[in-house]
MDAnalysis code that builds the backbone (N, CA, C; Angstrom):
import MDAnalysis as mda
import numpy as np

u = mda.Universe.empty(531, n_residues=177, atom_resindex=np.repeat(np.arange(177), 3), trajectory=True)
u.add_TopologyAttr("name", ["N", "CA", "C"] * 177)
u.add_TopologyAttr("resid", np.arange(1, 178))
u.add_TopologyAttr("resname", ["UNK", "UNK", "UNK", "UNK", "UNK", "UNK", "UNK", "UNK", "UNK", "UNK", "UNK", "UNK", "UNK", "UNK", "UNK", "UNK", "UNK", "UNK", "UNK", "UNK", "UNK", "UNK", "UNK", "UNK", "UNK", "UNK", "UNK", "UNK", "UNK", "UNK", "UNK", "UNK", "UNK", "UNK", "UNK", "UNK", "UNK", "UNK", "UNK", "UNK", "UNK", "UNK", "UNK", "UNK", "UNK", "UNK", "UNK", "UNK", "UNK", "UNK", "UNK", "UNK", "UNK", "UNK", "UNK", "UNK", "UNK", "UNK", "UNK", "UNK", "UNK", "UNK", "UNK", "UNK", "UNK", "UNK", "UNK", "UNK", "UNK", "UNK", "UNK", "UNK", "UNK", "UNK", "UNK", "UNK", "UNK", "UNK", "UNK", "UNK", "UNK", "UNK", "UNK", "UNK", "UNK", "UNK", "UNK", "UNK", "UNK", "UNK", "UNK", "UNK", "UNK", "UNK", "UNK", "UNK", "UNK", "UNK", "UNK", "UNK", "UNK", "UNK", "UNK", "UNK", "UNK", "UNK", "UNK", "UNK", "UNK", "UNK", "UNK", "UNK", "UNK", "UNK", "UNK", "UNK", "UNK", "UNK", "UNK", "UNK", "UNK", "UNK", "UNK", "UNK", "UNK", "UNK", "UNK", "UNK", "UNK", "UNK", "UNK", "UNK", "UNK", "UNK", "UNK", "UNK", "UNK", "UNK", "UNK", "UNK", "UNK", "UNK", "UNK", "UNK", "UNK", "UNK", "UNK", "UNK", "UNK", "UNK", "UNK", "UNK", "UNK", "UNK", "UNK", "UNK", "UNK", "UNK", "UNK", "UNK", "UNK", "UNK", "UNK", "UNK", "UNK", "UNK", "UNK", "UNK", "UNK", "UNK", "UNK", "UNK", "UNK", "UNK", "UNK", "UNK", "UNK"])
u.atoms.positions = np.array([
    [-3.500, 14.351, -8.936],
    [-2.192, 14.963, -8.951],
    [-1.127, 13.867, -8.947],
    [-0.126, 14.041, -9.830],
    [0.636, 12.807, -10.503],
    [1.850, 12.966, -9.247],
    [2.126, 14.125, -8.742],
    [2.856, 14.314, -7.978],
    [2.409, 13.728, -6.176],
    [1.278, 13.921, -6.348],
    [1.038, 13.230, -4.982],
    [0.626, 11.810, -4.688],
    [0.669, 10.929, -6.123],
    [0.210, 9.931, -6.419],
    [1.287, 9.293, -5.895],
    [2.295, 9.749, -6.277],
    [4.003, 9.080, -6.302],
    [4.766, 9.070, -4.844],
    [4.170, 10.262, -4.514],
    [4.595, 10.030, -2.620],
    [3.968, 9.003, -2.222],
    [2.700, 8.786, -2.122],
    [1.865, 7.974, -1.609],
    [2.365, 6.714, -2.181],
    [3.391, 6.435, -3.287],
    [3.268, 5.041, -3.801],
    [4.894, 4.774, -3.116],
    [5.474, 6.179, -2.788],
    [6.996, 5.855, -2.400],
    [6.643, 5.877, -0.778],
    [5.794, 6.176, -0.528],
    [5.741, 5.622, 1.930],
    [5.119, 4.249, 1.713],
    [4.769, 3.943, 0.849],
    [3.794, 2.968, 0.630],
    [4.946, 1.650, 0.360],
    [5.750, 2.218, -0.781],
    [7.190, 1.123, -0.740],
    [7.910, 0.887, 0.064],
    [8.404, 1.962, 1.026],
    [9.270, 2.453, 1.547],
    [10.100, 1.145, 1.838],
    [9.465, 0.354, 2.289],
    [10.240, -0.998, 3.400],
    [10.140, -1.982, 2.609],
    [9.924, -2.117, 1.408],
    [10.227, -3.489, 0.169],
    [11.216, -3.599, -0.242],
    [11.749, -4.594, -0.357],
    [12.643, -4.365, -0.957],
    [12.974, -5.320, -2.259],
    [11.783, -5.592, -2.728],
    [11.404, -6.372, -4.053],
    [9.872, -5.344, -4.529],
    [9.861, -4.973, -5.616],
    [8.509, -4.230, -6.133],
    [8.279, -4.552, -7.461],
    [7.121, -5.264, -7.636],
    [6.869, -5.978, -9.373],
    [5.841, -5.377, -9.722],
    [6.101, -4.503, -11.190],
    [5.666, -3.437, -11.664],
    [5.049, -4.442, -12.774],
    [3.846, -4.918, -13.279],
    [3.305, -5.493, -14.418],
    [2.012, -4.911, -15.470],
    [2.622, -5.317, -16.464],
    [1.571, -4.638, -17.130],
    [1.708, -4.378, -18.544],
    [0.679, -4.993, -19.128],
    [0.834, -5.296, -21.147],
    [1.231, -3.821, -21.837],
    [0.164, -2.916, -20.900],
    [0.613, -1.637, -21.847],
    [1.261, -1.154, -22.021],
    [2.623, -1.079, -20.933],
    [4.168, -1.158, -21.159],
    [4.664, -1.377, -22.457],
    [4.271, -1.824, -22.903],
    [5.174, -2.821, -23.996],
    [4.254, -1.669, -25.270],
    [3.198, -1.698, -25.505],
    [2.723, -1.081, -26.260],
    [2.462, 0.417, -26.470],
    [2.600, 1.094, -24.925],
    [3.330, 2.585, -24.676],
    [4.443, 2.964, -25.508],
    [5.516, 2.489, -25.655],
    [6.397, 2.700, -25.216],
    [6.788, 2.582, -26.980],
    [5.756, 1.942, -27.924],
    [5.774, 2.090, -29.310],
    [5.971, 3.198, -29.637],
    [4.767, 4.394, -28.691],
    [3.853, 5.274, -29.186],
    [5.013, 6.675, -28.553],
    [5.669, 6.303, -27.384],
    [6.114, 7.106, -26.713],
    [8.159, 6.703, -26.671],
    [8.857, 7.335, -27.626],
    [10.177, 7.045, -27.835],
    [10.887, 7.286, -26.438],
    [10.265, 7.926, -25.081],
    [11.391, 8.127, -24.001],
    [10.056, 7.287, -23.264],
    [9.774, 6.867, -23.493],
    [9.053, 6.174, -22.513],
    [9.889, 5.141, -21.094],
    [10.857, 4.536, -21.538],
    [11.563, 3.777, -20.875],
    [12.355, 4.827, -19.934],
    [13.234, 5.624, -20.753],
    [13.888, 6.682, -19.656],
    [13.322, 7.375, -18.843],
    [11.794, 7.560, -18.859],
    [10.899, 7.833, -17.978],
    [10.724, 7.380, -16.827],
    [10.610, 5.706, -17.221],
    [9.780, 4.844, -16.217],
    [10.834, 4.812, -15.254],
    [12.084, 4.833, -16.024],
    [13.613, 4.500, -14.979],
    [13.827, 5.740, -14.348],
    [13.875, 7.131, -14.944],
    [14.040, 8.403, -14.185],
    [12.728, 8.113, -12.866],
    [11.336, 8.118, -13.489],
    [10.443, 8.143, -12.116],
    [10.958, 7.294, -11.003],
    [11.507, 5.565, -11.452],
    [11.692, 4.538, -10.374],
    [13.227, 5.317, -9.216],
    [13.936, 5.865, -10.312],
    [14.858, 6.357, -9.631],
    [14.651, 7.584, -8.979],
    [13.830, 8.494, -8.996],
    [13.570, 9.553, -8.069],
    [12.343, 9.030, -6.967],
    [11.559, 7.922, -7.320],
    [11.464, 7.875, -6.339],
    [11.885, 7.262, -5.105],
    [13.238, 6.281, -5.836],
    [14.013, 5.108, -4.615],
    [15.481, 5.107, -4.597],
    [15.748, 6.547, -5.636],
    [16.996, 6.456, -5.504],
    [18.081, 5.752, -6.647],
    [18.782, 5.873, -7.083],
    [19.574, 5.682, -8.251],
    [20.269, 4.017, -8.318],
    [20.027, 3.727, -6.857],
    [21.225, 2.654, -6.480],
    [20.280, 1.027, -6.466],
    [19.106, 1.860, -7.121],
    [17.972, 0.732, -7.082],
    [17.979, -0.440, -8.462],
    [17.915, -1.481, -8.856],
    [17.973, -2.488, -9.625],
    [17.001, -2.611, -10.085],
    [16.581, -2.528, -11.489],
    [15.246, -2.429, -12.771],
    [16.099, -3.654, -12.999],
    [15.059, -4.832, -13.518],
    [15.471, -5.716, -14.233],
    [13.777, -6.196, -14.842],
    [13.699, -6.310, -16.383],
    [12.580, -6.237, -16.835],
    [12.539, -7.587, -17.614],
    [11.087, -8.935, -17.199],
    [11.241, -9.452, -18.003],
    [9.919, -9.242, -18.799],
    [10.481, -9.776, -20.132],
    [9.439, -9.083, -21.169],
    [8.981, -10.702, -21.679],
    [7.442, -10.759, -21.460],
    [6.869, -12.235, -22.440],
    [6.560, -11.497, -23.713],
    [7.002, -12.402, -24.607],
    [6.815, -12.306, -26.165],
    [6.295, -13.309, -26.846],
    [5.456, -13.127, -27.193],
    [4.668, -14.427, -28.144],
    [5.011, -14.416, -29.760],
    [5.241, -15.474, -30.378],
    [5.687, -15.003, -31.774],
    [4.471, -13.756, -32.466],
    [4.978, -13.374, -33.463],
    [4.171, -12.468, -34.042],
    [2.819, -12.477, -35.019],
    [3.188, -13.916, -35.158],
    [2.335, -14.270, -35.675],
    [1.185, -14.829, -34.696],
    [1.234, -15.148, -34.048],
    [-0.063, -15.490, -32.656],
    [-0.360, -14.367, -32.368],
    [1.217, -13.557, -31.845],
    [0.530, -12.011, -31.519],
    [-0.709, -11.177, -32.089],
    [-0.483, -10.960, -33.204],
    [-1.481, -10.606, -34.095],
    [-2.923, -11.367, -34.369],
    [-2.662, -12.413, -34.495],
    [-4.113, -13.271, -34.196],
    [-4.670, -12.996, -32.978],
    [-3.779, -12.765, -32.045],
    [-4.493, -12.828, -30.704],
    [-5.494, -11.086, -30.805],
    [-4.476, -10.146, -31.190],
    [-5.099, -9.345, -31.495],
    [-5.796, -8.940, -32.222],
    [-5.865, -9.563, -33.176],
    [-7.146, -9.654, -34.495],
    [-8.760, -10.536, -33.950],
    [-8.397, -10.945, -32.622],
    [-9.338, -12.030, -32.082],
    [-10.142, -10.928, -31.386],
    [-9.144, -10.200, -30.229],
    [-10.182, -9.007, -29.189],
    [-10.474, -7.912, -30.025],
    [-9.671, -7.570, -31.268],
    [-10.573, -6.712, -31.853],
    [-12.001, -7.014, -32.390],
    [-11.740, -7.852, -32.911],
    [-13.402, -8.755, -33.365],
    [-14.534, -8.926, -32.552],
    [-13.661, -9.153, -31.168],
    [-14.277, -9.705, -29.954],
    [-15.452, -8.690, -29.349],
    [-14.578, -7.030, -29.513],
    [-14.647, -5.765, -28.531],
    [-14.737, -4.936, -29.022],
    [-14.785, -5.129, -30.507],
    [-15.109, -3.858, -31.433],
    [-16.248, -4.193, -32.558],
    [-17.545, -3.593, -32.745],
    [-18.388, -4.468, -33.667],
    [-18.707, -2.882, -34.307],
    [-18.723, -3.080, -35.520],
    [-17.826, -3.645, -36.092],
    [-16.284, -3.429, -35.987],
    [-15.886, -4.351, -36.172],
    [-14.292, -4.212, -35.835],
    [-13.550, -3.909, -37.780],
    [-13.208, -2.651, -38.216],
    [-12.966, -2.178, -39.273],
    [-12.016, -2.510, -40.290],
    [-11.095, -3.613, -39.306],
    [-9.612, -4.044, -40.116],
    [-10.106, -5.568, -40.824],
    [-9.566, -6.102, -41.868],
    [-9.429, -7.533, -42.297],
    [-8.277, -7.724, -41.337],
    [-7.738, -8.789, -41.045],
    [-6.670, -9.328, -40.713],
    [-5.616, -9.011, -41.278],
    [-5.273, -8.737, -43.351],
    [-4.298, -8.514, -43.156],
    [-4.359, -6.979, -43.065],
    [-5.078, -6.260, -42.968],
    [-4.970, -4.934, -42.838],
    [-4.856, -4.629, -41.193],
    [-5.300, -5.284, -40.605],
    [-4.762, -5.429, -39.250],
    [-3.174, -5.478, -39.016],
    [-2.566, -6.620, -39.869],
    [-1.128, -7.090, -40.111],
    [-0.986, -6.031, -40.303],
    [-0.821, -5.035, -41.321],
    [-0.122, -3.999, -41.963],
    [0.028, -2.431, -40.987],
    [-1.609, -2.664, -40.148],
    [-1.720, -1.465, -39.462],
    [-0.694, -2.125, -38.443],
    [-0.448, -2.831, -37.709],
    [0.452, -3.176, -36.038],
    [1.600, -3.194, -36.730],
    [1.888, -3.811, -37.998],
    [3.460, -3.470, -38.488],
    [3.895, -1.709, -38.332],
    [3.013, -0.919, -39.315],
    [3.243, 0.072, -39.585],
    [3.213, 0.853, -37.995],
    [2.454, 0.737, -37.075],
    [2.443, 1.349, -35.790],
    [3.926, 0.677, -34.976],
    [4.744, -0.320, -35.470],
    [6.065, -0.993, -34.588],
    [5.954, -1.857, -33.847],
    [4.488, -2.304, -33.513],
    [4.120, -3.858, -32.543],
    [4.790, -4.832, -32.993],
    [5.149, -5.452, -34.489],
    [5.510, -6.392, -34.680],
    [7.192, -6.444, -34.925],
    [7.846, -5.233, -34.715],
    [9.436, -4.900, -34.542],
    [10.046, -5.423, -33.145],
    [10.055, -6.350, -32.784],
    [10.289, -6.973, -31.708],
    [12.014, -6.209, -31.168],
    [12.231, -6.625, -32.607],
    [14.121, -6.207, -32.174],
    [14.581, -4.860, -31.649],
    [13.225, -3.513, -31.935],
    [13.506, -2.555, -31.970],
    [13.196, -2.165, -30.415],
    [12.159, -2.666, -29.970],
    [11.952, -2.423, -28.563],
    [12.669, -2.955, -27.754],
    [14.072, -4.178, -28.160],
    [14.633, -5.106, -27.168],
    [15.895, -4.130, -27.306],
    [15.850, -3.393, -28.508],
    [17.319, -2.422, -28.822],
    [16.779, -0.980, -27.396],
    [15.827, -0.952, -27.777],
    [15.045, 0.842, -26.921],
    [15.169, 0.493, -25.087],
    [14.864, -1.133, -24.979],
    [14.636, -1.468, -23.479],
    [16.717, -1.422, -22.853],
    [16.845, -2.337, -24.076],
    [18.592, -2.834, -22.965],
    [20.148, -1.223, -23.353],
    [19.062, -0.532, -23.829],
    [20.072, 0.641, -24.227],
    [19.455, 1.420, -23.096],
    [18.160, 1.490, -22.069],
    [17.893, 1.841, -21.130],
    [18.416, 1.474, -20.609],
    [18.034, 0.030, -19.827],
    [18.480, -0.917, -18.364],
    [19.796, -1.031, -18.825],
    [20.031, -2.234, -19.849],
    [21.661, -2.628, -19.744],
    [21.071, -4.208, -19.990],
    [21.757, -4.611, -20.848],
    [21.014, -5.679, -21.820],
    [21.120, -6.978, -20.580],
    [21.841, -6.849, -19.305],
    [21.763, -7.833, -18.154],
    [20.296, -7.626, -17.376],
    [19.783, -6.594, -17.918],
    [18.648, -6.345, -16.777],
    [17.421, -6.823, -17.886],
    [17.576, -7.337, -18.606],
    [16.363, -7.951, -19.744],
    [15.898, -9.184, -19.776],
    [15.526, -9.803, -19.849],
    [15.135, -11.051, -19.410],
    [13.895, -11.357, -20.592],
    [14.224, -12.481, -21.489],
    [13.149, -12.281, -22.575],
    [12.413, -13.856, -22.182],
    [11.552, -14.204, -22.231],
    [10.619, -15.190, -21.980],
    [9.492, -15.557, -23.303],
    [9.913, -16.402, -23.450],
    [8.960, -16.801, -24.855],
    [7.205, -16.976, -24.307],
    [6.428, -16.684, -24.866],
    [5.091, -16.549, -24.166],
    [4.048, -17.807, -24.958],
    [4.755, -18.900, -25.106],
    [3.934, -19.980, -25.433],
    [3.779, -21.020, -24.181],
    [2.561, -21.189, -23.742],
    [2.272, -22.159, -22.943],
    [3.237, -23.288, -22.874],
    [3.705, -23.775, -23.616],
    [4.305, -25.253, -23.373],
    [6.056, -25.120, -22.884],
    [6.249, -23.711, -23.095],
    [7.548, -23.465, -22.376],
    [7.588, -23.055, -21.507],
    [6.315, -22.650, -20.576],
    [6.142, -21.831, -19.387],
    [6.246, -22.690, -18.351],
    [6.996, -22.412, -17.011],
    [6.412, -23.525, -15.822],
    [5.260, -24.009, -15.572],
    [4.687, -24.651, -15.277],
    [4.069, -25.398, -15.149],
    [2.889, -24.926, -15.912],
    [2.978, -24.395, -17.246],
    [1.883, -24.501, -18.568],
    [1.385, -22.387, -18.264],
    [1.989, -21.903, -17.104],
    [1.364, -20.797, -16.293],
    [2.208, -19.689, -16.236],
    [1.491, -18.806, -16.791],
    [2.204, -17.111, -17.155],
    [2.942, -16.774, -15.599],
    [1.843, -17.063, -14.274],
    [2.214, -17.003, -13.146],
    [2.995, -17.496, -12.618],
    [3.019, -18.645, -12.717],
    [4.107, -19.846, -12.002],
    [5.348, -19.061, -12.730],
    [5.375, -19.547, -13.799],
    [6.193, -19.174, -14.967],
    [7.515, -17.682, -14.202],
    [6.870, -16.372, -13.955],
    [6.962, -15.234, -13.538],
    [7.427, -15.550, -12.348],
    [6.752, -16.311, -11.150],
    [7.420, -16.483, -9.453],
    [8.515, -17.148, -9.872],
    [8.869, -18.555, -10.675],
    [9.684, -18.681, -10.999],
    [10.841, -17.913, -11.411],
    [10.859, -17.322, -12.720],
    [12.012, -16.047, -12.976],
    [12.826, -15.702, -11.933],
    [11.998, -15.155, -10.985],
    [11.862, -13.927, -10.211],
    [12.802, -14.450, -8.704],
    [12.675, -15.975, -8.857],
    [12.737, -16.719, -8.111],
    [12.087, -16.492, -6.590],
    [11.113, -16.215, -6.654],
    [10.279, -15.911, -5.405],
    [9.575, -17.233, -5.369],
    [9.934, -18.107, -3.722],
    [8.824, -19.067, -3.852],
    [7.756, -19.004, -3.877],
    [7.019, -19.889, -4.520],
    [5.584, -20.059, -4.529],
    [4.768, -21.045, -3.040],
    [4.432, -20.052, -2.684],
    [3.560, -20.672, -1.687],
    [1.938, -20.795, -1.361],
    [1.411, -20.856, -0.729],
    [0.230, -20.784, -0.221],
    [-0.909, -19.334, -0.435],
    [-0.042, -18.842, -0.265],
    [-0.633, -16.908, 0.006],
    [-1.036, -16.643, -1.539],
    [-0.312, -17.605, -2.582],
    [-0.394, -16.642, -3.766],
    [-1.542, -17.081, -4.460],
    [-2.006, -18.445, -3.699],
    [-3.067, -19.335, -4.931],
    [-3.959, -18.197, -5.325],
    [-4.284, -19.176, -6.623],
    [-5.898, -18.084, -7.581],
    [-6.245, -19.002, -8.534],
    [-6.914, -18.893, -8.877],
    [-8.200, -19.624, -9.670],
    [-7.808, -19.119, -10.691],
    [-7.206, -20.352, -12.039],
    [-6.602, -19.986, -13.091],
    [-7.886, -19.794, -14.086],
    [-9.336, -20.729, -13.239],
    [-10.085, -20.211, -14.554],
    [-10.423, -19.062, -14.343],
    [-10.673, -18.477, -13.391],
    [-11.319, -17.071, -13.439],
    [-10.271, -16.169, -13.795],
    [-9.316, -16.112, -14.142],
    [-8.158, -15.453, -14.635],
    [-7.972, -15.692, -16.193],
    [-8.407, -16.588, -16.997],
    [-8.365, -17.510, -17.775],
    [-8.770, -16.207, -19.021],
    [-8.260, -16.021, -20.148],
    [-8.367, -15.185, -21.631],
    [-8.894, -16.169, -22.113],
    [-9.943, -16.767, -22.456],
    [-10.647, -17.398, -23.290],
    [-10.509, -16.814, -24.614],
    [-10.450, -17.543, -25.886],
    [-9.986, -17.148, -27.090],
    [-11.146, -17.765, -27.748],
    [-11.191, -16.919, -28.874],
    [-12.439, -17.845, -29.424],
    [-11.333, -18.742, -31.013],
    [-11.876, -19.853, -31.363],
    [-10.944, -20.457, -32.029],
    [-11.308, -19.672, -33.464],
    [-10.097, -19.981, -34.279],
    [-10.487, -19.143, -35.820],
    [-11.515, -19.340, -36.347],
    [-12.094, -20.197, -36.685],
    [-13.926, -20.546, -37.479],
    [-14.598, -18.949, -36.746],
    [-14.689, -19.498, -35.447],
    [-15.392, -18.590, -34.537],
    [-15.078, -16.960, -34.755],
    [-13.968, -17.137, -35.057],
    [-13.329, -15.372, -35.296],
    [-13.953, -14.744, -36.524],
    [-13.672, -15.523, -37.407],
    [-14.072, -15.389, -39.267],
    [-15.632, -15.330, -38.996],
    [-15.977, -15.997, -38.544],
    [-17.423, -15.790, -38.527],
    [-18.167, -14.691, -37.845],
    [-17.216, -14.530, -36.543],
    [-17.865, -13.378, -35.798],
    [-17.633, -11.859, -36.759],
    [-16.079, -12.127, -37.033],
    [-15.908, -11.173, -38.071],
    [-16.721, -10.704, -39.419],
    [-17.016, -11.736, -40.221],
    [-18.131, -11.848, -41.229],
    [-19.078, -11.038, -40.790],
    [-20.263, -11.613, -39.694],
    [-21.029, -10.812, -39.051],
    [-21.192, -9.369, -38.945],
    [-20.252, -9.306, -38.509],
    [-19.413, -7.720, -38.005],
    [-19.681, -6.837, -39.199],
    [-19.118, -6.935, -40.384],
    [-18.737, -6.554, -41.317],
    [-20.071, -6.486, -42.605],
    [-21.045, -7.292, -42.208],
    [-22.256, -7.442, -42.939],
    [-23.551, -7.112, -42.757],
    [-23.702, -7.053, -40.875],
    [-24.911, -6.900, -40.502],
    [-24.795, -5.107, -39.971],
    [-25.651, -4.137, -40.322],
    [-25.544, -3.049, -40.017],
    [-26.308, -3.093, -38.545],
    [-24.732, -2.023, -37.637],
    [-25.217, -1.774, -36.267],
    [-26.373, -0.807, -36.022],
    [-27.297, -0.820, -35.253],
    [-28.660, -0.118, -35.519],
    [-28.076, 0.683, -33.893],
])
């Protein structure tokens, strides 16, 4: 019950007064679902009240990695995985993944283009190389002791392109029994 989920998550807040909501599928919801945002802000506000502060930062990786990256776990997690790459390209265009501008127009016509916060999602611009660091930073929450974690076990291992094309090849040639 969605309704009793939300009490339990609002006694549960009650006394925070910082709450970090994360999560990729956000971003890719919200393609599929045009009020998705006025949602997330109507729920945050009924359950804490109107006078409460959404400020969303969004990592974005160019689109072109984007798509590789996702042309990689499809390969990875789907056997056979049914798209070529550029038919992959064409399907995430045609679904709005790769309209960057349109979701930054859908998010700050929600919040209010001060509550947006865009973060480029390439390693070498991140604090200290780390999506995490990177994020406590923003947020400006220090980083201390309590938060350590083991970046390899957290770690998206990618397989490099040879490896993709090939796994892909595979995919695409050997019939699944």
């Amino acid at each position: 019950n969605i309704d009793a989920e939300m009490q339990r998550f609002k006694a549960y807040a009650k006394d925070l007064d910082t709450i970090i909501l994360s999560e990729e599928v956000f971003y890719h919801s919200e393609v599929f679902f045009p009020a998705f945002w006025p949602i997330i802000q109507k729920t945050l506000f009924d359950l804490f009240g109107k006078d409460i502060q959404i400020d969303i930062v969004l990592y974005l990786r160019r689109q072109d990695l984007w798509i590789e990256s996702k042309f990689k776990e499809g390969v990875m997690t789907r056997v056979p995985w049914k798209l070529s790459i550029d038919e992959t390209i064409q399907e995430y265009k045609r679904i709005g993944f790769l309209n960057y501008y349109a979701t930054l127009q859908r998010l700050e016509s929600t919040f209010g283009k001060e509550h947006v916060l865009i973060r480029n999602y390439q390693r070498s611009n991140l604090t200290k190389h780390d999506i995490i660091y990177d994020f406590f930073d923003v947020c400006k929450i220090p980083w201390n002791s309590e938060y350590q974690y083991d970046a390899d076990q957290i770690a998206n291992h990618s397989l490099n392109a040879h490896a993709t094309y090939a796994l892909d090849f595979i995919n695409r040639n050997i019939p699944v029994t």
